[in-house]
Structure formats: C-alpha cells, structure tokens
C-alpha positions in Angstrom: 132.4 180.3 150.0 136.0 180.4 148.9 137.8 179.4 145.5 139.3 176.4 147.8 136.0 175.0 149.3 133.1 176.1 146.3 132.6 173.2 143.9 132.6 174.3 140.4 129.8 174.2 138.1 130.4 170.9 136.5 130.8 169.3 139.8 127.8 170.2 140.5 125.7 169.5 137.5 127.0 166.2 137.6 125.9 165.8 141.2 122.4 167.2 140.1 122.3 164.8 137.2 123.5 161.8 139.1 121.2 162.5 142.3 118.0 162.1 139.3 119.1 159.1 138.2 120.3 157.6 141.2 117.0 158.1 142.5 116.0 156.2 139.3 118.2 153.3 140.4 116.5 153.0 143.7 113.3 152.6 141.7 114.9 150.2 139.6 116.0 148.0 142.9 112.5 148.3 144.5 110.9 147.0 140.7 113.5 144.5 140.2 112.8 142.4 143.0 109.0 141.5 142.2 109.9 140.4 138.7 112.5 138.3 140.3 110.4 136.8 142.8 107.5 136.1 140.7 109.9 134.3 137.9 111.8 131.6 140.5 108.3 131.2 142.3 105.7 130.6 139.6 108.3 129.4 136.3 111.4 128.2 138.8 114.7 128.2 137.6 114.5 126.3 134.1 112.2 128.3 132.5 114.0 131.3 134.2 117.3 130.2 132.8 115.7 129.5 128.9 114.7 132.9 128.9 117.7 134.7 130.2 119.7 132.9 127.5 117.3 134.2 124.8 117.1 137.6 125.6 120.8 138.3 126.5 121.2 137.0 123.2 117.9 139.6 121.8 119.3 142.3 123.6 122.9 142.0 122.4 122.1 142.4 119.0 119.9 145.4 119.8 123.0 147.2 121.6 124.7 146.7 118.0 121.8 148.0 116.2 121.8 150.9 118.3 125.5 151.9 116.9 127.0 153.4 119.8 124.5 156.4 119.6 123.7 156.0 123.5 126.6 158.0 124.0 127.2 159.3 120.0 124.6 161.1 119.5 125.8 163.9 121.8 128.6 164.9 119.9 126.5 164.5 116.6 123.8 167.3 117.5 126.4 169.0 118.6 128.9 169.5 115.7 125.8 169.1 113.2 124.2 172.2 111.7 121.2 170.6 110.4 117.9 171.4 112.7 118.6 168.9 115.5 114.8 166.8 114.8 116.6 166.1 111.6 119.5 164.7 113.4 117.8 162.2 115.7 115.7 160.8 113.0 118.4 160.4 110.9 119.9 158.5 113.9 116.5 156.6 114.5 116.5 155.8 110.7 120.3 154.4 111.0 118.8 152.2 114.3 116.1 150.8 112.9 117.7 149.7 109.5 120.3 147.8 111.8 117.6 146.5 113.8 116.4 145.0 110.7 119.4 143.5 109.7 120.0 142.1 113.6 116.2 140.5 113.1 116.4 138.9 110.3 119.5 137.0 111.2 118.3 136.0 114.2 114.9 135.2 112.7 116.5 132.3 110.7 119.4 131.2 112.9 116.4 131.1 116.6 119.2 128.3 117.9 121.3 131.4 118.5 119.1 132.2 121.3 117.9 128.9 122.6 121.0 126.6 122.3 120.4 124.2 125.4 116.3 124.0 124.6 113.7 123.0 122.2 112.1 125.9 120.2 108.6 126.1 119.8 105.4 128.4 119.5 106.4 132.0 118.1 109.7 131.7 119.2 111.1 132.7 116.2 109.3 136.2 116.2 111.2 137.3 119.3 114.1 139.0 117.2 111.3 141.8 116.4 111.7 143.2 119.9 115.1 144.7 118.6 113.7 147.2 117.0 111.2 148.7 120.9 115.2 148.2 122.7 117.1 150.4 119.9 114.5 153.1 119.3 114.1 153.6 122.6 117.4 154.0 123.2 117.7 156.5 120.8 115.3 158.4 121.7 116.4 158.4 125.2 119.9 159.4 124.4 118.4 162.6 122.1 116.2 163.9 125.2 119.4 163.3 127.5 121.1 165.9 124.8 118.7 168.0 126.7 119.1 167.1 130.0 115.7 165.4 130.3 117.0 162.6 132.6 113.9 162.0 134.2 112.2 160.4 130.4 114.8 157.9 131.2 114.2 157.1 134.9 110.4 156.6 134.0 110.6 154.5 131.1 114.1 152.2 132.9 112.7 152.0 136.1 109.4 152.7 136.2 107.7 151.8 133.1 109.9 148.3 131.7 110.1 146.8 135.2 106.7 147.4 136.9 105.3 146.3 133.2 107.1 142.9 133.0 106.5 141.9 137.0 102.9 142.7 136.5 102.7 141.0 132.9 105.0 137.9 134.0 102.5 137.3 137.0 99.1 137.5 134.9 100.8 135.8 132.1 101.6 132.8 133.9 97.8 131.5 134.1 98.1 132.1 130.3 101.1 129.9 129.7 103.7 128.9 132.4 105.9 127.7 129.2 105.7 131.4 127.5 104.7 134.0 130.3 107.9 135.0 131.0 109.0 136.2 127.2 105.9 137.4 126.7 105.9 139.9 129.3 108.9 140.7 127.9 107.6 141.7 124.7 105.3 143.7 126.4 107.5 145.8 128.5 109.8 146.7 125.9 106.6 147.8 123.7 105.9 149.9 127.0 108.7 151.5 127.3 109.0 152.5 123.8 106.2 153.9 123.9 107.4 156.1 127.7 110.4 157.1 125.8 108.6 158.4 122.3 106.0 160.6 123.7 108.7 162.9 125.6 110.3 162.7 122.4 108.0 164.3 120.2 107.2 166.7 122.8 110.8 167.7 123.1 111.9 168.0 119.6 108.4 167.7 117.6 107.9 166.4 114.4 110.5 166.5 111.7 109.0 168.9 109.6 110.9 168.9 106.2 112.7 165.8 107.2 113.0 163.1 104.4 115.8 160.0 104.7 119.1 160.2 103.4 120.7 157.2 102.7 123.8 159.1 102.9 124.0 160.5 106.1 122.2 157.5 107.1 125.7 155.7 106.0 127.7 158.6 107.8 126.3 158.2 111.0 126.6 154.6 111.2 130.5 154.7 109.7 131.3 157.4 112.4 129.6 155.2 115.4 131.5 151.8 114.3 134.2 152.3 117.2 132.2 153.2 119.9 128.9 150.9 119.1 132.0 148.2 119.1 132.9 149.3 122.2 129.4 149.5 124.0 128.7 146.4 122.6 131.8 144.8 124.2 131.1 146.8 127.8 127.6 144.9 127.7 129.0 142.2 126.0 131.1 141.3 129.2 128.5 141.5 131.4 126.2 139.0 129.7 129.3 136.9 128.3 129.4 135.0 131.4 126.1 133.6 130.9 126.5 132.7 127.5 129.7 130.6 128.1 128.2 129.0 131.5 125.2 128.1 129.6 127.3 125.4 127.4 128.6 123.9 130.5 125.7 123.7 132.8 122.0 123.2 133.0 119.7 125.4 132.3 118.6 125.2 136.2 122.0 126.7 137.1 121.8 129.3 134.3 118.5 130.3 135.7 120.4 130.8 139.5 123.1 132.5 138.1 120.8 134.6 136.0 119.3 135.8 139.5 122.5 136.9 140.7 123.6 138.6 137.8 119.9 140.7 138.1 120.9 141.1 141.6 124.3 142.7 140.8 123.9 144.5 137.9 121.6 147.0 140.2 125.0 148.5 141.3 126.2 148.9 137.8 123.4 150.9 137.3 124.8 153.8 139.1 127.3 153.7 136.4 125.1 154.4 133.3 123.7 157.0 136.1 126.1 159.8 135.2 126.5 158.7 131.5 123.4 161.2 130.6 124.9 163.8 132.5 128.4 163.2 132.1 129.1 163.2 128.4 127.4 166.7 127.5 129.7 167.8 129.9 132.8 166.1 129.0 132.2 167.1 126.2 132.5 170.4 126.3 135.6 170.3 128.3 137.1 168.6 125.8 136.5 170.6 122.9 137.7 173.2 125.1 141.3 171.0 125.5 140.2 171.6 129.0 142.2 168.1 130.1 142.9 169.5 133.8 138.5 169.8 133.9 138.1 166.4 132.8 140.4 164.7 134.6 138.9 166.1 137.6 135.2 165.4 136.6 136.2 161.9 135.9 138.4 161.1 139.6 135.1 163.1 140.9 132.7 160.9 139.3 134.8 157.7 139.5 134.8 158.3 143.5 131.1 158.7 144.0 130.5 155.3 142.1 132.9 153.3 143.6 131.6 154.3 146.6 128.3 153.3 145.8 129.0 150.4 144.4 131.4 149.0 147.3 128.5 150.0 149.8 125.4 148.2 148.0 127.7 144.9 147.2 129.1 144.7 150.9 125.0 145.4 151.7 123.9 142.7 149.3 127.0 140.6 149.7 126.8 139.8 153.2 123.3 139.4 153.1 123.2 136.9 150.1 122.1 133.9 151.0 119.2 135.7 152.4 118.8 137.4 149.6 118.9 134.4 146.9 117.0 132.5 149.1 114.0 135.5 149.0 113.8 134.5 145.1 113.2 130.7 145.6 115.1 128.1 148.0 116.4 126.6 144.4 118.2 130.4 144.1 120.1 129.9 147.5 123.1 127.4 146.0 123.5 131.3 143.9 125.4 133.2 146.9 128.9 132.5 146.2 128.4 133.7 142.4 126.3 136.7 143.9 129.6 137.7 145.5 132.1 137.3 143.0 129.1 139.5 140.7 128.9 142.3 143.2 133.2 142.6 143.3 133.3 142.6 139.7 131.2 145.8 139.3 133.5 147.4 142.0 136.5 146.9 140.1 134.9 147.9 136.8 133.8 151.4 138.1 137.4 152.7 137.4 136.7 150.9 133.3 133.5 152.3 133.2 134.3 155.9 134.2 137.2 156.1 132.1 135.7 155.2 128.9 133.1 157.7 129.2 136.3 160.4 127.7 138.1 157.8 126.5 135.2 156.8 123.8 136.0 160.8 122.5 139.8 161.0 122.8 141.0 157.5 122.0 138.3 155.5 120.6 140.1 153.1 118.6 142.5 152.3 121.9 139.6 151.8 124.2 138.1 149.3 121.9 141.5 147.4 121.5 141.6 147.3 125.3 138.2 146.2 125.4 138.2 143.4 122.9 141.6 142.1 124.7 139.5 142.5 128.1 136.7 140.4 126.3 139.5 137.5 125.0 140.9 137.4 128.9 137.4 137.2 130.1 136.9 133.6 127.4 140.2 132.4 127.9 139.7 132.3 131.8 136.2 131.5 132.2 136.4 128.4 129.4 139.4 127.1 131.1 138.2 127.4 134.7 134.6 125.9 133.6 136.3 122.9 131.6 139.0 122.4 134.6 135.9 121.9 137.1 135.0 119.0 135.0 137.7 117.0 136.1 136.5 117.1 139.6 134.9 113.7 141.3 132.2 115.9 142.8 128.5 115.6 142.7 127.4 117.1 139.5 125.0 119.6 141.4 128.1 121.2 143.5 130.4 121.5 140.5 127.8 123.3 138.7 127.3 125.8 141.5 131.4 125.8 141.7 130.9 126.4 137.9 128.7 129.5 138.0 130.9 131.4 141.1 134.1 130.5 138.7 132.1 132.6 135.7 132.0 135.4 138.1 135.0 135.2 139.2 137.0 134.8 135.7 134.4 137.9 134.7 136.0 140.1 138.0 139.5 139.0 136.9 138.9 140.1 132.6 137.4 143.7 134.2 139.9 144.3 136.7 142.4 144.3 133.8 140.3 146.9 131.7 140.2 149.2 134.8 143.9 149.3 135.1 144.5 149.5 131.1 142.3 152.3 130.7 142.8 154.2 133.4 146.5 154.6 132.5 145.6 155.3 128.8 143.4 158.2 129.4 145.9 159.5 132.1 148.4 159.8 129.6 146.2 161.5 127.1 145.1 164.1 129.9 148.7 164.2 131.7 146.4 163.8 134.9 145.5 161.1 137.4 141.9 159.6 136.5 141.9 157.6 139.5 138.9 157.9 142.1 140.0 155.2 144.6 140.7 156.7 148.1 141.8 154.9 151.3 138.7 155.8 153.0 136.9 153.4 151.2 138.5 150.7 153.2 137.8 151.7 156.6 134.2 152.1 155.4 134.5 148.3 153.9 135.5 147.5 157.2 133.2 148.9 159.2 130.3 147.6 157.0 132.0 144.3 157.1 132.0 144.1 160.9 128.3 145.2 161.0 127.6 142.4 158.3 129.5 139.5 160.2 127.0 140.7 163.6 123.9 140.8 161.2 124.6 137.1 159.6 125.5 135.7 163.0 122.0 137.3 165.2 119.1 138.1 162.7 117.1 135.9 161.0 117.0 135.4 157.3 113.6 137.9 156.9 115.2 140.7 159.6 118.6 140.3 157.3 116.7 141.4 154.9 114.5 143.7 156.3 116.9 145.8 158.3 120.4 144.1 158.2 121.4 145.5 154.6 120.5 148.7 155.3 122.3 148.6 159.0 125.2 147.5 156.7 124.7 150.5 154.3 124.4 153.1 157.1 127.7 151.9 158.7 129.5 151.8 155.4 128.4 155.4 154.4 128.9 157.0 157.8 132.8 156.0 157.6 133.0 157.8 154.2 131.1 160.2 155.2 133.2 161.4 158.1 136.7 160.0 156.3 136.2 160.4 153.0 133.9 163.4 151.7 135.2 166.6 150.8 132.8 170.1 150.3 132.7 168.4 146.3 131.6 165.0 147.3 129.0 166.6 149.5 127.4 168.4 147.1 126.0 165.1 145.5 123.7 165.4 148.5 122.6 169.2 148.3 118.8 169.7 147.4 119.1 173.4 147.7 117.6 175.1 144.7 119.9 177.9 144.7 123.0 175.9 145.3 121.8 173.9 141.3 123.7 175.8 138.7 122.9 175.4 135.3 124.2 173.2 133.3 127.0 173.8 130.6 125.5 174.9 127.1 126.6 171.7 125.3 124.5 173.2 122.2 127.0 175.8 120.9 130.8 175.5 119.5 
C-alpha cells in the first residue's frame, strides 16, 4: 500500500485496542439488561431508585480514592526507575489509604447516601465497598500499562455484571428490602478478585517492596489535578441524579436511574480507547510529536462519535420499547432516555480531548471541567425548581422533571466539548475535531428507518429486530460516506495487518 492510503502504526494499535474493548462493551449491553430487568420486576422502581442514590454516592467517593491513577499511572511507570511491582503497589497503597479516609466519612455521615429514605440493617457498612472499586481499578489500570485489555473486559463486563444480575435475583427471596445492595457488594468483591489474579500473574509479588510514606505522599500530590478531573467527568454523569433526587420521588429516581444505565452503555465506548489510547499518547507526546496526537485524537474522536450517534438513534427511537422491557412503571422514562443518549454524543468531543489534555494542560482541563460541573447545577436546579410552578399533575411534572435533568446535563457537556476542544487545539496548533458531515446523512438514514420501525412493529419485534435494522442503516451510510482506508482498519481481523504496539516502557 502507499504512504497515502497505509494507516500508521498508532492508528492501528488503537483500532486493535479499541476492537477488544468494544467487544467488551457489547458484553457489557447483553449483561446490563438482565440486572435491569430483574431490579424494576422483582424490587420496582423505589427500591431501584434507594439504591442508585446510595451507590452513586459509594462510587463517587471511590473514583476520588482512586486519585486519577486510571489514567496516571501510565506516565508514573513510565518516567519511574523503581522496578515497576514497586510502582503499582505504591499506587495501591496511595488507593487504599484514601479509601479509608472516603469510608470512614461516609461511615458516620450514611445520610450522605440515603437522603430521601430511612436507613436501616447494615447500611452503614456499605462505604467498605470503596476499597473492592479503587483496588480494582488500580490494578486494572497497571495491567493496561501492559496492554492486557482483555483483564478489564472480563472483570467490567463479564465478571461485575453477570455477578450482580445473578446475585440481585437469588437475593431477592433473601430480602426484597436488601437484595439489591447486597448483590452489589458481592460483585464488586468479584471483580476485585478478576482483576488481582491477572495482576499478580503479570507483575508478581513485590519482592523487596516495603511502604513509603513518602512516595506514598508523591504519588497522591502529583495525581490531585487529574483525580479532580476524573472525578468531575463522572461526577457529571451521576450529578443529575443526585440533584433530581431532592426534587422528586424516589419512584422517578429509580426510572431515571434505568435510563441513565441505558445510556451510559454508549459512553462506554469512550473509556474503550482510554487503555489503549494513553500509552500511546503518551509517547507522542514526550516525543513533541503534536501533528501525531492531533491526528490520533480526530481519529479516535470520529470512531466514537460514530458509535455513539448509531447506538443512541438505535436505542432512541426504540425507547419506549425499550423502558417498557424493564417494567411498564419504566416507560414514563423515554423522554429522559433521549435527552441521556444526546448528551453522550456531544460529550465524545470532551471526552476525547481530555484524554491529552489531562498531560498537556491539566490544571486548564480541570478549570473547564469544574465550570462545566457549575453550568450543569445552575441549569438543572433552575429548570427542576421552575417545573414546580406548573399546575400539572404531580406524576407528569416529575417525569417533565427527570427529561429536564437530562437535558440541563446535555446543555453543561456540550459546553465542555467546545471549551476543550479549542484548548488542546491551540496547545497542538492542530484541529482535534472528529465530527464529519457524514454522520448526518447516516443520522438520517437511521432516523427514517426508526420512524417506519415505531409506526409497523410491535413493541417485542422493535426490540428484537427494529434497533438493529436502525443500526445497520445508520452504519451502512458511514460506511459508504464516511470511512476512509484509517477508519476501516478498526474492522481488520487480519493478523498480519496488527502491528505492535508502541514501546511506552522506555524514554
């Protein structure tokens, strides 16, 4: 092939890295579903909304115990010379002593995670969990160093979601009251466990290793500005809830809690490429290789906007449908569904972005994403308190309610995109940008396939074959619009067309 038409290396390794994980994301969708199902059937929508209060709440303080080292501690083996087992227990060590710190707080302040219900039982225990989330993380982050992506595709989408469907279903004839967290507890034990064993396999026991407070210290002070700023990318995707659940019922928190599980599958394509996309920018960038990066990140930033406009017009137009699979209570859900699935479209710019902006300007992208996080509260509070002014029934203004949360939460990431995206194109002095007119026409085609699969199939064939009828129409347009010889090799399965990846390991 010629120089014009060969994808480079890096292309191509993020295709191959991306193509594991999306596969991982697939799994995720098909495991997803059962636990939803099971939850609005058996515990229905109260119990459903207690819980998703509690552990967004859980699960934010373990992405702040985790001190930005999903995506820091790839630089840190890197530039470290101490034997690299040394490094990620050091990290683990850092983890787990702000996991203790998250716990305890949260130990004697439970309201924090049950605000709108009575606590009872073991309740209080919960905040232990923190410590399965953040060590797994950690570990899973050090085995993506070495480009093990699959340890995270079987402990994220096989392991944690097949574990809490199974346990939320047995666990109900325990307790319908405290199934639902207990299965959580044991699916986070689970998949601490799926993410240890590769672990120790990969890097084996820390032999010589003993704990230094003072590195300790370092590697939490060096990971303050990017733990701030995963904590404020998750933050905004769980904020929604938090504010909605001080306005409404927990019923409608519970719906809305459906929707957002719903939409957050396409977000999931995101975090897809992080493995494989910071090891190799990276090395670009220590390289002042800014022409590479740019490039990697329009490449990158194409393929998920892609994917992410193709499974929310798929799950979009079929929402109703698709709500009303989880429970008929879940159904009043659709509208929010839809504002849920646009706002992960018009974060993919954000997302992508951030991934070299967290190395290049990491102070910036936090400003931008704290004043993304203060747009997101000043909208959604006054949208949500303006909608109680309205001489409706109170059922209809809370479902008005939860499509406004989305909406206000599309609106706060929208912003980000464009802010960040123009910050890390004038660090690089390229354009960043993946969007490409193609993308409409295959909106549009998808759109027109949608309209004929609302108006002719029932609710079950919608399901059953409409979304992927949608899908097939959307991705044949970009296909045959869109795709240049780069974006096709996402889809190459070759073994001789899979280079290597770059050695991230040396200076």
């Amino acid at each position: 092939m010629t120089q014009t038409t060969q994808p480079d290396d890096d292309i191509a390794a993020l295709a191959k890295g991306g193509r594991t994980n999306v596969f991982g994301f697939v799994l995720r969708l098909i495991a997803r579903l059962p636990f939803l199902f099971i939850a609005g059937q058996l515990y229905g929508a109260t119990a459903l909304g207690r819980f998703a209060y509690a552990i967004i709440v859980i699960e934010f303080a373990a992405q702040l115990a985790t001190l930005g080292l999903k995506r820091g501690l790839a630089q840190q083996l890197r530039a470290s010379d101490q034997p690299e087992s040394h490094v990620v227990w050091d990290a683990m060590l850092a983890a787990l002593i702000a996991s203790a710190f998250a716990s305890i707080v949260l130990i004697f302040f439970p309201q924090a995670m049950f605000p709108n219900s009575e606590r009872h039982g073991a309740d209080f225990l919960l905040p232990l969990v923190i410590f399965g989330i953040a060590g797994a993380d950690v570990a899973l982050a050090a085995l993506a160093y070495k480009h093990n992506i699959a340890a995270t595709v079987r402990a994220r989408a096989i392991v944690e979601p097949w574990t809490i469907s199974i346990a939320a279903g047995a666990l109900y004839f325990y307790s319908d009251r405290d199934g639902l967290i207990m299965a959580y507890v044991v699916s986070v034990i689970a998949g601490l466990i799926a993410s240890l064993w590769p672990l120790l396999r990969t890097y084996g026991l820390p032999h010589g290793w003993k704990p230094h407070p003072d590195r300790t210290w370092q590697v939490a002070r060096q990971n303050v500005p990017l733990a701030a700023a995963d904590a404020i990318e998750w933050g905004s995707r769980r904020l929604d809830v938090a504010i909605l659940g001080w306005f409404v019922s927990p019923y409608w928190v519970g719906v809305y809690y459906v929707a957002q599980q719903v939409a957050s599958l396409p977000q999931r394509l995101k975090t897809s490429f992080d493995p494989i996309l910071a090891p190799v920018l990276t090395d670009r960038l220590a390289k002042k290789d800014y022409a590479a990066v740019a490039k990697q990140v329009r490449q990158v930033g194409f393929w998920i906007i892609a994917a992410q406009m193709g499974i929310a017009l798929a799950l979009g137009l079929t929402g109703p449908a698709l709500m009303g699979l989880v429970g008929t209570a879940f159904a009043g859900g659709a509208l929010a569904l839809g504002f849920l699935l646009f706002a992960e479209v018009v974060a993919a710019t954000a997302a992508v972005s951030e991934a070299a902006l967290v190395y290049v300007a990491r102070k910036r992208n936090l400003l931008i994403s704290f004043v993304m996080i203060l747009i997101q509260i000043a909208v959604s509070v006054g949208v949500l308190y303006a909608f109680e002014f309205l001489d409706v029934p109170v059922d209809d203004q809370q479902a008005y309610q939860a499509a406004a949360a989305a909406g206000a939460l599309a609106v706060a990431l929208g912003i980000a995109s464009i802010l960040k995206a123009r910050l890390l194109e004038h660090i690089l002095g390229e354009s960043v940008l993946g969007w490409r007119w193609s993308l409409l026409e295959g909106a549009a085609a998808a759109i027109l396939v949608g309209i004929g699969v609302r108006f002719l199939f029932p609710e079950w064939a919608q399901l059953a074959f409409g979304t992927f009828l949608i899908l097939i129409a959307f991705g044949a347009m970009i296909w045959w619009r869109g795709f240049t010889a780069e974006d096709r090799v996402l889809f190459r399965f070759r073994k001789d067309e899979e280079p290597t990846l770059p050695d991230v390991s040396m200076t």
